[in-house]
C-alpha positions in Angstrom: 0.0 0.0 0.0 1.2 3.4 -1.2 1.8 6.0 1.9 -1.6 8.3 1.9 -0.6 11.7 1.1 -3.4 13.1 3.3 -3.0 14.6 6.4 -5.6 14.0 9.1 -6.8 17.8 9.1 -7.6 17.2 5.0 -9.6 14.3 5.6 -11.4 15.8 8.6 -12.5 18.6 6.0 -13.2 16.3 3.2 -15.3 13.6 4.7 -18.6 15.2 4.1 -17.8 15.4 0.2 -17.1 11.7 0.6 -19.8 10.4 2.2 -21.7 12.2 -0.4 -19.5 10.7 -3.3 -18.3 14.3 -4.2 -14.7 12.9 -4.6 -13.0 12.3 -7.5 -11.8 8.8 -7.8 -8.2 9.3 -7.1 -9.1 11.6 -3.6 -11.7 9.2 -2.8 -9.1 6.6 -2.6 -6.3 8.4 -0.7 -9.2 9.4 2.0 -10.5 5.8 2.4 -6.5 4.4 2.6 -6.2 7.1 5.3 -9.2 6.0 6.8 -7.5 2.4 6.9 -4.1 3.3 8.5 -5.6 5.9 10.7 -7.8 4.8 13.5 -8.2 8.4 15.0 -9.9 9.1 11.6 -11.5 5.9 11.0 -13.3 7.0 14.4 -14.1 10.8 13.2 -15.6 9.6 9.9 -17.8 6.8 11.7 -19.1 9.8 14.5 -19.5 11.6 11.4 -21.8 9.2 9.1 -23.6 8.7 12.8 -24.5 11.9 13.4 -26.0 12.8 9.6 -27.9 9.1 10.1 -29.5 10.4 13.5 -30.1 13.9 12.2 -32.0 12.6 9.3 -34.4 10.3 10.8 -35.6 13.2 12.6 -37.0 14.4 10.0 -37.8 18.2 8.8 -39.2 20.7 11.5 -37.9 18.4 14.4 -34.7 20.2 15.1 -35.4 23.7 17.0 -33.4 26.4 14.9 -31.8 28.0 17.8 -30.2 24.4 18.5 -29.2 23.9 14.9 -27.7 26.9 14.7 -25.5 26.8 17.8 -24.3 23.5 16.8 -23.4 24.7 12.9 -21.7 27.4 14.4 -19.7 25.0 17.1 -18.8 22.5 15.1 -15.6 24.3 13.1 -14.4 25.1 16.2 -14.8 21.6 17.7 -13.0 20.4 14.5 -10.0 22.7 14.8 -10.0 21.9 18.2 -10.8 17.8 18.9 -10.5 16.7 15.4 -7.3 13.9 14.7 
């Protein structure tokens, strides 16, 4: 296996785009051989796909706005903060 040439803070802001399959192939496959070598990330990404599967089976309407707007503006900072 070639050595990934992303760093953890590059996958941390690309994981979205790849759960969405917004990758191209060659990106998508340097993020998911980081993903294998990297448990720190391999942990991020699964909290990640988590949280968008819990927030979606709320449905619309179910999430007050005050709350989703304090998180959305939290969560960049909790990412340059805790992320791997």
């Amino acid at each position: 296996m070639k050595v990934p040439l992303l760093a953890c803070v590059e996958v941390v802001e690309l994981v979205t785009d790849w759960m969405e399959g917004a990758l191209d192939d060659d990106l998508r496959t340097e993020l998911e051989e980081h993903l294998v070598i990297c448990a720190d990330c391999s942990t991020f990404a699964r909290q990640v796909r988590l949280t968008r599967e819990s927030l979606a089976s709320l449905g619309p309407g179910e999430v007050p706005v005050a709350l989703r707007d304090r998180l959305l503006a939290l969560y960049p900072q909790w990412t340059r903060q805790e992320g791997p």
